[in-house]
DRENPA-411933 format. One line per 2 residues: number of its first residue (from 1); for each residue x negated, z, y of N, C-alpha, C. Coordinates in steps of 0.05 Angstrom, whole numbers. Each point is the difference from the previous one (the first is absolute). Layout:
<pts>
NUM> X:Z:Y:X:Z:Y:X:Z:Y ~ ... $
</pts>
This chain:
<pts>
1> -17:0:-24:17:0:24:-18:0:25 ~ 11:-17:16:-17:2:36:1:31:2 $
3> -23:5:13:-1:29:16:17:-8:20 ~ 8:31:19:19:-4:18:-4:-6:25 $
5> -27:-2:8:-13:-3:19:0:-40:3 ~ -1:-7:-24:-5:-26:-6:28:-18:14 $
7> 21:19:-20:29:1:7:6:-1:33 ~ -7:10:17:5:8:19:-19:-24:22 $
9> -24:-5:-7:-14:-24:6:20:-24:5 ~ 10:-1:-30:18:-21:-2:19:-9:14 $
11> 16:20:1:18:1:14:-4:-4:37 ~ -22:16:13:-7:-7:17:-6:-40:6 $
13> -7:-5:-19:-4:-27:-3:22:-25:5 ~ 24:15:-14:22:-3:2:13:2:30 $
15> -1:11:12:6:5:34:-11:-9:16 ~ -23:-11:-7:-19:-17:11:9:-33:2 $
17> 11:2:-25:11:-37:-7:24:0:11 ~ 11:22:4:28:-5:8:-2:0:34 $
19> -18:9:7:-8:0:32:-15:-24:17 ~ -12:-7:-26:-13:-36:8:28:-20:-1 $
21> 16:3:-12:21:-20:-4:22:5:27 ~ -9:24:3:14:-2:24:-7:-8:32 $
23> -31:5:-12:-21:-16:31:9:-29:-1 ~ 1:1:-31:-3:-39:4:21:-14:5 $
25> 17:18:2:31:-11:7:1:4:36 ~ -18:13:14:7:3:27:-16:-40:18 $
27> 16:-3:15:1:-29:6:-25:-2:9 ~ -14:22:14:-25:-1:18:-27:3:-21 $
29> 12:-5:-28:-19:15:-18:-5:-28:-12 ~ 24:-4:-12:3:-37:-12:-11:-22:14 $
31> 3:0:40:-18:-18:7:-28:5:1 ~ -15:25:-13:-21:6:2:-19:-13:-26 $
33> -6:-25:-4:-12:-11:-34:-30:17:-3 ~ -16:13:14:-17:14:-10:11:30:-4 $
35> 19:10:3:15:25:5:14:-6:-30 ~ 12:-18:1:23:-13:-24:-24:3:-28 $
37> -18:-11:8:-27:-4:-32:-8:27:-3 ~ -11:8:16:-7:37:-8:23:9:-17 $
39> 23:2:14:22:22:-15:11:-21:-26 ~ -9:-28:-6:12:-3:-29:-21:7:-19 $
41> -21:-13:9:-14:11:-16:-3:35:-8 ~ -1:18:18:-4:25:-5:34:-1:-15 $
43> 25:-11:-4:12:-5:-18:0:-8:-26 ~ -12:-18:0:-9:-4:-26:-18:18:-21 $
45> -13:17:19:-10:21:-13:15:21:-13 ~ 26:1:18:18:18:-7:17:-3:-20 $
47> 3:-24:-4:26:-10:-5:-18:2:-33 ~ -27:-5:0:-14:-7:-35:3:35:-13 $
49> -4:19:11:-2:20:-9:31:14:4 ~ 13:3:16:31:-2:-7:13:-5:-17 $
51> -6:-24:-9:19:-7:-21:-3:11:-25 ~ -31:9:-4:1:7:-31:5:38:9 $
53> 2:5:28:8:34:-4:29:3:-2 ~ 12:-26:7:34:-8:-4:1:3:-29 $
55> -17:-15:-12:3:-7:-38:-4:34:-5 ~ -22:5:7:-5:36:-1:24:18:-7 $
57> 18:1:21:18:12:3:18:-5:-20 ~ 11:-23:1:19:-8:-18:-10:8:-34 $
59> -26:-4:5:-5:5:-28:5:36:-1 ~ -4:5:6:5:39:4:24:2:-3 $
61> 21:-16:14:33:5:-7:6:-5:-25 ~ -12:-29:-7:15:-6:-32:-13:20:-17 $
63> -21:11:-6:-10:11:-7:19:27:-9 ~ 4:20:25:20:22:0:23:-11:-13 $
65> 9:-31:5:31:-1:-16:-10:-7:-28 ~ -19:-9:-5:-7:-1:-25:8:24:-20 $
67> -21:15:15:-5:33:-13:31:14:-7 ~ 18:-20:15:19:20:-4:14:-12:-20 $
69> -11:-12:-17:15:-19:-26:-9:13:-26 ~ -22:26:6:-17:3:-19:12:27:-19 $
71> 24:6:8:22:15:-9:15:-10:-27 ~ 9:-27:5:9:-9:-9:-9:-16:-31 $
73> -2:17:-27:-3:-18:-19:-15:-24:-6 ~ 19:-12:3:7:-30:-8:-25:-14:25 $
75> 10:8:26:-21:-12:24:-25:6:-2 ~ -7:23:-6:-17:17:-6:-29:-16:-3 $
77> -3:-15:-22:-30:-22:-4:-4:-18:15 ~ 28:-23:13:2:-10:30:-15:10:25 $
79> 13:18:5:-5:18:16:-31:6:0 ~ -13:14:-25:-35:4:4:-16:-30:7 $
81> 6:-24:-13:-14:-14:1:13:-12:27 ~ 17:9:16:0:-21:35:-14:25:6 $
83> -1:26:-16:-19:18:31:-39:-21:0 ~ 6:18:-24:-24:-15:-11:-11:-30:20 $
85> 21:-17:3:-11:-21:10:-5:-3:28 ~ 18:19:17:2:8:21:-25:16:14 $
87> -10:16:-31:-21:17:17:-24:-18:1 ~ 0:-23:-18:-30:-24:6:2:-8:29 $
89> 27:-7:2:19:-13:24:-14:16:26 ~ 5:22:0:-6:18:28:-30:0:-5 $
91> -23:5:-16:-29:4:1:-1:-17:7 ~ 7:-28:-4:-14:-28:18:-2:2:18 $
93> 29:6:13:17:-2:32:-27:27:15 ~ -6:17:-10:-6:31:9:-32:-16:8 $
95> -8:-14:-24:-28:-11:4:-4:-20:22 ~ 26:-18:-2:-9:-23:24:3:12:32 $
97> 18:23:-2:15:18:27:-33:8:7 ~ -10:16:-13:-27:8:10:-20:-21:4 $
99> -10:-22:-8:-20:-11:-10:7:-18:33 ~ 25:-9:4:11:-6:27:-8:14:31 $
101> 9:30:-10:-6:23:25:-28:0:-5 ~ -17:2:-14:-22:14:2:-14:-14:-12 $
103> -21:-22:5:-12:-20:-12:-27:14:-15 ~ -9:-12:-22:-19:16:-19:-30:-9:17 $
105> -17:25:4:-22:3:9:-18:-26:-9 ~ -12:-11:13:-13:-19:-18:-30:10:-10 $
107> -5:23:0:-22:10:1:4:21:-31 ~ 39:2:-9:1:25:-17:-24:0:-19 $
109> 3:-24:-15:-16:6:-33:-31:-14:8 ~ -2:13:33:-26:-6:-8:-18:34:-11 $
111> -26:0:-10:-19:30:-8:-3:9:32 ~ 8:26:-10:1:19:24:-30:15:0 $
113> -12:1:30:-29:11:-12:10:30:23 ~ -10:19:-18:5:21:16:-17:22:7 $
115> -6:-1:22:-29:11:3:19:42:18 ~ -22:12:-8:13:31:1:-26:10:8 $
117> 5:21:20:-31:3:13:14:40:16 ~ -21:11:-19:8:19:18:-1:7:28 $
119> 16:20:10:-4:-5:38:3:34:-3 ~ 21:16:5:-8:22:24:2:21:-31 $
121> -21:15:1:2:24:-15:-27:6:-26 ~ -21:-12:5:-22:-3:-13:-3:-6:-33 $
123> -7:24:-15:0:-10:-29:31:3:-8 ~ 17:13:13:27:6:-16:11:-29:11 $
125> -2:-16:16:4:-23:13:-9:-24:-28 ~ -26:14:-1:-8:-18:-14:18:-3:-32 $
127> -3:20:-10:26:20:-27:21:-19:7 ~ 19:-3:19:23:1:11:2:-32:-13 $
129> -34:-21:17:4:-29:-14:1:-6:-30 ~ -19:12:-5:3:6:-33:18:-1:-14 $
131> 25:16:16:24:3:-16:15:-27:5 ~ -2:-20:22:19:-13:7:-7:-28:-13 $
133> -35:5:-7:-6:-23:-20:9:6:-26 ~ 0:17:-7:20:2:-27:30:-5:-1 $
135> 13:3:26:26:0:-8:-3:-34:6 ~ -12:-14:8:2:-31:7:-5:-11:-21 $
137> -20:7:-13:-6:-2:-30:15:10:-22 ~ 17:11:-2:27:15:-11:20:-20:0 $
139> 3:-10:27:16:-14:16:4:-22:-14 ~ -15:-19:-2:-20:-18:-16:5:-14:-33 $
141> -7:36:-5:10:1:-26:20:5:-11 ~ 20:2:11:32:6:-7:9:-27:3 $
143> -1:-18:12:5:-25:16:-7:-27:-18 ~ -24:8:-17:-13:-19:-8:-17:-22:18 $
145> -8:12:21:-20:-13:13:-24:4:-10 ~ -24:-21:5:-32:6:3:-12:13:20 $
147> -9:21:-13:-13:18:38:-31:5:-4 ~ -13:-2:12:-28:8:-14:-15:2:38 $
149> -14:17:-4:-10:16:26:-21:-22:-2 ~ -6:-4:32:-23:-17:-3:-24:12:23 $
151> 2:18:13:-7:16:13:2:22:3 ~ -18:31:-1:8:26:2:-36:3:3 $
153> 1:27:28:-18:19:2:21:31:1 ~ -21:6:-27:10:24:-7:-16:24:13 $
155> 16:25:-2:-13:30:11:-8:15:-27 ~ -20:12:4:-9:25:-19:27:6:-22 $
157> 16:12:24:25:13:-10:24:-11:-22 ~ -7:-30:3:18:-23:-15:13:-19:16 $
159> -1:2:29:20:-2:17:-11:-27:9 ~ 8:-11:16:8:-36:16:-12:3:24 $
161> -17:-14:11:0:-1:25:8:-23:19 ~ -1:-21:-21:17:-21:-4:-3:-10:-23 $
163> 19:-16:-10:7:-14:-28:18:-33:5 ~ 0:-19:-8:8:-31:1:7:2:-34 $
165> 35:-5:6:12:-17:-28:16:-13:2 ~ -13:-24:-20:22:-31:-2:25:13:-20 $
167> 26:-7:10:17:3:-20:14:-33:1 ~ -1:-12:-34:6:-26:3:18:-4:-14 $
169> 29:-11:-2:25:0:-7:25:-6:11 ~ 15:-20:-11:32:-8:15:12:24:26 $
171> -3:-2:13:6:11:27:-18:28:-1 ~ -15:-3:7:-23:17:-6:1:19:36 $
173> -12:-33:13:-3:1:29:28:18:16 ~ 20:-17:-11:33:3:22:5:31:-24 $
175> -17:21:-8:15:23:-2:-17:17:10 ~ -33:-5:-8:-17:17:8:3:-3:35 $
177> -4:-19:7:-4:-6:29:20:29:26 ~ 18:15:-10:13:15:12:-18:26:-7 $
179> -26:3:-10:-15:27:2:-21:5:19 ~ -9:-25:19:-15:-3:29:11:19:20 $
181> -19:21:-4:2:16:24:-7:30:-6 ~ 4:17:9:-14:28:6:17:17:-22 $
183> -19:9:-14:10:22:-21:-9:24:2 ~ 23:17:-4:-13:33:7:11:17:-21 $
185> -24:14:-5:7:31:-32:0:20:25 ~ 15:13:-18:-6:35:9:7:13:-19 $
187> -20:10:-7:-5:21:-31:-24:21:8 ~ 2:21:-21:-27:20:5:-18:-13:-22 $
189> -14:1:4:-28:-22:-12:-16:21:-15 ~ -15:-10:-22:-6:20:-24:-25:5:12 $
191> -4:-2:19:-32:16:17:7:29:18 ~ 25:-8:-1:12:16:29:11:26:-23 $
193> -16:24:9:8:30:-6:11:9:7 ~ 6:-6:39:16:18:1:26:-18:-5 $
195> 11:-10:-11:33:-5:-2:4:-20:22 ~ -17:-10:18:12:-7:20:13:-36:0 $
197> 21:-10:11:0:-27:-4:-15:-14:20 ~ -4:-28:-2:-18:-12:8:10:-31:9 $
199> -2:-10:13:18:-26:3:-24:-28:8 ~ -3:-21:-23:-14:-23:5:17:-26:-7 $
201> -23:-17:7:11:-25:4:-20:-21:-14 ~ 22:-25:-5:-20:-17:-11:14:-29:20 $
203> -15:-16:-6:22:-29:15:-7:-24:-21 ~ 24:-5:-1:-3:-26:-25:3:-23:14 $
205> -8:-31:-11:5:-23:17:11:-12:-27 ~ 18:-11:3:7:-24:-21:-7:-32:6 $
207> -19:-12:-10:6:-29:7:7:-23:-20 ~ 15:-18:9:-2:-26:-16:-16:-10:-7 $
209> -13:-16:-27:-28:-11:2:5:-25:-4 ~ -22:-4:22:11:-28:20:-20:-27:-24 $
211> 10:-29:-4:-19:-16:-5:-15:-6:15 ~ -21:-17:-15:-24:-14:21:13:-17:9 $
213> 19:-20:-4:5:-22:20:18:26:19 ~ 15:20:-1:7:5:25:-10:12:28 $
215> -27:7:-15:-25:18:17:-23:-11:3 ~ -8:-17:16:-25:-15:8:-27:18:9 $
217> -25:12:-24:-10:24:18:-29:-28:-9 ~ -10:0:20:-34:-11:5:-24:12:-3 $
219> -14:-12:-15:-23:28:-7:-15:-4:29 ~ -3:-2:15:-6:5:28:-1:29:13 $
221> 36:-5:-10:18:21:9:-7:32:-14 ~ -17:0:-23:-6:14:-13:-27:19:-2 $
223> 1:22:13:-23:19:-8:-3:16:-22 ~ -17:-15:-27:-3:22:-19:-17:13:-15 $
225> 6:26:3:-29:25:-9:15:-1:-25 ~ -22:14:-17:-9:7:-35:-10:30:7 $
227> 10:14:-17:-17:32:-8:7:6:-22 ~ -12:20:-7:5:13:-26:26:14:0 $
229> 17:-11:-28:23:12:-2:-1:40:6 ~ 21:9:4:-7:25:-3:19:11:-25 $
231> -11:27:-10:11:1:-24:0:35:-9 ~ -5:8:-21:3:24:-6:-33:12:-1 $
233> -13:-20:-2:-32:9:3:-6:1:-21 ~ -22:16:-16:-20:-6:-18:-1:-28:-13 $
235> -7:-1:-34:6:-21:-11:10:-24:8 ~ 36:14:19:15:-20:-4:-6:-22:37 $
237> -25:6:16:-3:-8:18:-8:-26:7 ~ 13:-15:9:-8:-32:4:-20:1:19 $
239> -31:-18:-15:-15:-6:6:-4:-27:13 ~ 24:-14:-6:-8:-31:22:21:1:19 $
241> -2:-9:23:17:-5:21:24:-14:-7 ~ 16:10:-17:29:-18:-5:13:1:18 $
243> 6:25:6:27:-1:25:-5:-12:25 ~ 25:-16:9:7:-16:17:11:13:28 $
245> -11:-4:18:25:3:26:-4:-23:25 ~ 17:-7:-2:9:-25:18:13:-1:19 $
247> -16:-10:30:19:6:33:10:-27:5 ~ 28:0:4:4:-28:13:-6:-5:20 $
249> -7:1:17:-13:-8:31:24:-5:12 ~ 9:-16:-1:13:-5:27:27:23:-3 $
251> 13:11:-23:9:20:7:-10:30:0 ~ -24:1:-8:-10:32:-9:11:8:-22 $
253> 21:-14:-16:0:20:-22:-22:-4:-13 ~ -1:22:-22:-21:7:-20:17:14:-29 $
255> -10:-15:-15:-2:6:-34:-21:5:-16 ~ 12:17:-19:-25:6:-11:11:5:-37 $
257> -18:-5:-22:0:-9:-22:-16:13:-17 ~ -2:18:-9:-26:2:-23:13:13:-26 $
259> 24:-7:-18:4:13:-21:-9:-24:-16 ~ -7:-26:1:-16:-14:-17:-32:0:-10 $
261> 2:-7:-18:-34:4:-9:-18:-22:12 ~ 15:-27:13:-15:-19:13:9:-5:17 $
263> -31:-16:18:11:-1:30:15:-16:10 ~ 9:-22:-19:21:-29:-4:28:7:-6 $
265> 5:24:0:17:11:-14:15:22:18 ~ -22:8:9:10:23:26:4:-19:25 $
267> -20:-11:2:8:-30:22:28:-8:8 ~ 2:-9:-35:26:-10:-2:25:14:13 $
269> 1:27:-18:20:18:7:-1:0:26 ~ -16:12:19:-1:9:25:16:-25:18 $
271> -13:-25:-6:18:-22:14:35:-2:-6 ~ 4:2:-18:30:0:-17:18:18:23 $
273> -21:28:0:17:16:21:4:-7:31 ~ -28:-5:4:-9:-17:32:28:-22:-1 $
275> 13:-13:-17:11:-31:10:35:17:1 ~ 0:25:-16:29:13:7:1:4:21 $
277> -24:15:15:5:18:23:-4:-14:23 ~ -9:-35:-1:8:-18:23:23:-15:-10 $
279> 10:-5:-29:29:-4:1:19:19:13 ~ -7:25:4:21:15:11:-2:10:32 $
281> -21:-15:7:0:0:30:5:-28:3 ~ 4:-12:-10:15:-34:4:26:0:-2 $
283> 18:22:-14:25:-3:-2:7:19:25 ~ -16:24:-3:10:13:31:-3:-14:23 $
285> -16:-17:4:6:-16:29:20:-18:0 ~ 3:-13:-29:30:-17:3:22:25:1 $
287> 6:15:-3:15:12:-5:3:24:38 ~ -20:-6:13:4:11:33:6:-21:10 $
289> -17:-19:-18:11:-36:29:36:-6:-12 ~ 20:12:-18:22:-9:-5:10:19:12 $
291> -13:35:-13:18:15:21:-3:32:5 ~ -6:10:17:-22:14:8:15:32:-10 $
293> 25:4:0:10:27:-21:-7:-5:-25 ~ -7:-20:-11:-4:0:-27:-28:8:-4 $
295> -20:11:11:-31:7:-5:2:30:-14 ~ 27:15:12:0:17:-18:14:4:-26 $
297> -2:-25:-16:13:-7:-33:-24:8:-17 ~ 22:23:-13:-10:10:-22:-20:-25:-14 $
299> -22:14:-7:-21:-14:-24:-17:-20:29 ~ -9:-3:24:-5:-15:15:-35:10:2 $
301> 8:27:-9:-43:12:11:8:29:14 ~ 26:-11:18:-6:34:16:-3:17:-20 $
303> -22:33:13:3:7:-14:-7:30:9 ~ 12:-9:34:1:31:9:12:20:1 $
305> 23:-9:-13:22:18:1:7:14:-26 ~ -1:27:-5:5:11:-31:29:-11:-11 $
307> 3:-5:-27:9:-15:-13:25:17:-21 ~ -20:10:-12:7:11:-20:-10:32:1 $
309> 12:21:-10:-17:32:-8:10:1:-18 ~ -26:18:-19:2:8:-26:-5:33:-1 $
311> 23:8:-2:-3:34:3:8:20:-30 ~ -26:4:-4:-1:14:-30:11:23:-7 $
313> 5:15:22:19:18:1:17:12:-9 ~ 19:-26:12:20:4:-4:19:-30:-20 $
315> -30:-9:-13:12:-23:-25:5:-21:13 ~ -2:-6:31:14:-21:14:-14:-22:12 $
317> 9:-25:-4:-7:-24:11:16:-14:31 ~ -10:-5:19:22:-3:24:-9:-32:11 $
319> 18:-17:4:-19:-27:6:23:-3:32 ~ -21:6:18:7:14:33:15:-39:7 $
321> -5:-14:-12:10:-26:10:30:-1:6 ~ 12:0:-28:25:11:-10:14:20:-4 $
323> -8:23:5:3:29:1:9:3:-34 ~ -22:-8:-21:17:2:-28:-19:22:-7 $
325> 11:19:-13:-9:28:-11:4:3:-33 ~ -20:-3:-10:-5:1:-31:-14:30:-11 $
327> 16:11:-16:-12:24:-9:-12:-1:-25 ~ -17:-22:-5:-13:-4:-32:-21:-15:7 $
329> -21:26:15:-34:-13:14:-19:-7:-26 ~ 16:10:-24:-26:-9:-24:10:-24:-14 $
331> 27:-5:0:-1:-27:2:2:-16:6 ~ -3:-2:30:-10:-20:25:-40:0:-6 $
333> -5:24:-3:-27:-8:-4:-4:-19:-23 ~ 9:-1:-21:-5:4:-31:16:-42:8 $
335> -8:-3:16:16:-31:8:25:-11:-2 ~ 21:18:7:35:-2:-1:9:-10:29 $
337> -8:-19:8:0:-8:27:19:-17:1 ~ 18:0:-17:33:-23:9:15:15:18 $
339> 4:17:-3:22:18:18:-8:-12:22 ~ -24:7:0:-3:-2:32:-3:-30:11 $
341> -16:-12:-17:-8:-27:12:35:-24:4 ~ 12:9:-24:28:-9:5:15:7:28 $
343> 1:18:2:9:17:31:-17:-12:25 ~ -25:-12:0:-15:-3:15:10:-35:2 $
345> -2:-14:-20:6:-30:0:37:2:10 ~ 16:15:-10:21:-6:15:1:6:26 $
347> -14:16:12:-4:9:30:-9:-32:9 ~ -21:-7:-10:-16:-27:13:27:-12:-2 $
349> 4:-18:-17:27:-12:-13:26:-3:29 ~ 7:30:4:23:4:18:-25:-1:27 $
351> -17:2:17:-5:2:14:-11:-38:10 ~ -11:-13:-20:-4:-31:5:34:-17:6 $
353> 10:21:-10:33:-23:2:11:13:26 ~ -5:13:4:0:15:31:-9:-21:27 $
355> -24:-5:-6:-12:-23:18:1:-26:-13 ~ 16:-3:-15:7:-31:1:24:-16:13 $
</pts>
């Protein structure tokens, strides 16, 4: 069934067509032929998705009179197989209604690279990323995606100071992409004696990963150093300069690479990420040059604003976007992230049909 929000969209849509038909009926409107082309066309828009929320409806009525045959005996097997056919009937109608309102990301099923970097609160900061690479990796793995870290400098403690993971799979991009932005714990941390809580942060970026034909980078454009990976030390210490870090010049960003054993390899990786993170400053300028409230769309980079809190406390997950309050923080960590990411894509969903 449409949510009711969707419902209500619709309907607004509906008052809309009935208000153009009445511009186009005013005499000063009809001798207007560029006035006249705007409003049929923005009719025709109306009139394509109308009709099947008309079929919508109707299908919902026969439906109820159906149901009410299902009393009856004899009607009884009739009766299941028109619901039955009715309910294929409405998933189409429900699919084309949305797919209409809210056109599919062209970016969904691309591999989401998600880079997590601790920010305010030192090693428990660092702890805090730790956890959030597991739950992405959790995430991942419930899903049946490919996720495999391709980047992490670790702390003594176990903890992240930053970490890079590809997650690659059928809408990989269009679910992860709503976790860009500021994440905050507040728990008492297993260092802390006296009892006290403690409140850190981490900031996640989600990006699309962009092709080479859509990202033109010039080795020109490219400054790149080699050092020694870093690692846990003794034995396990890399002795040749594998790891990679790479400046793009003309924007300053910088990447960096060394969970590979070669430098063709770490190279590689490091660029893979380099061509996301100028695909996604290529979509944010198209996306200010169309329209300048939209820079603050979810999954875009911002990522100053806290997002999400994780408070151990009291068992609770809060995602400050939507004001949605989840009391099951172990398994939001443990990667149970539909609740929310569902709640988060219908927000986008209702808020893009808003500005259309």
């Amino acid at each position: 069934m449409l949510e009711e929000k969707v419902i209500q969209k619709l309907e607004e849509m509906k008052k809309e067509y009935e208000g153009i038909m009445e511009e186009m009926a005013k005499p000063e409107v009809a001798s207007d032929a560029e006035k006249v082309r705007q409003l049929s066309k923005r009719l025709d828009q109306l009139e394509e998705i109308l009709s099947r929320y008309e079929k919508y409806k109707k299908n919902i009525e026969e439906e109820k009179e159906t149901k009410n045959l299902l009393d009856d005996p004899e009607m009884r097997p009739l009766a299941e197989e028109e619901i039955e056919r009715l309910r294929v009937e409405r998933e189409k109608l429900e699919e084309e209604i949305l797919s209409q309102l809210f056109p599919p990301d062209p970016y969904a099923d691309r591999t989401a690279i998600i880079e997590i970097r601790a920010a305010t609160g030192g090693e428990e900061a660092a702890l805090f990323a730790a956890d959030l690479v597991r739950m992405y990796l959790r995430y991942a793995e419930r899903h049946g995606y490919k996720a495999e870290i391709i980047h992490a400098n670790m702390t003594g403690l176990g903890g992240y100071k930053e970490a890079i993971i590809t997650v690659e799979g059928k809408g990989a991009y269009s679910r992860l992409k709503y976790e860009s932005g500021v994440h905050r714990v507040q728990r008492i941390p297993e260092t802390e004696s006296g009892g006290r809580i403690h409140t850190s942060t981490a900031t996640v970026a989600v990006l699309p990963e962009a092709e080479e034909v859509e990202v033109e980078i010039k080795e020109e454009d490219l400054e790149i150093e080699t050092f020694r990976s870093s690692g846990p030390g003794g034995q396990h210490m890399q002795k040749n300069e594998t790891a990679v870090r790479i400046r793009h010049i003309p924007t300053g960003i910088v990447v960096v690479c060394q969970d590979e054993r070669s430098q063709s390899q770490n190279k590689e990786r490091a660029l893979r990420t380099l061509r996301a993170h100028l695909l996604e400053m290529k979509r944010r300028q198209q996306e200010e040059e169309l329209a300048a409230q939209r820079r603050a769309q979810i999954g875009t980079g911002a990522r100053s604003e806290k997002i999400r809190t994780y408070n151990f406390i009291q068992n609770r997950v809060t995602d400050h976007r939507i004001g949605l309050t989840i009391y099951r923080l172990d398994d939001i960590l443990d990667g149970d992230l539909d609740e929310i990411i569902d709640a988060l894509a219908l927000n986008e969903k209702m808020l893009s049909g808003e500005k259309r």
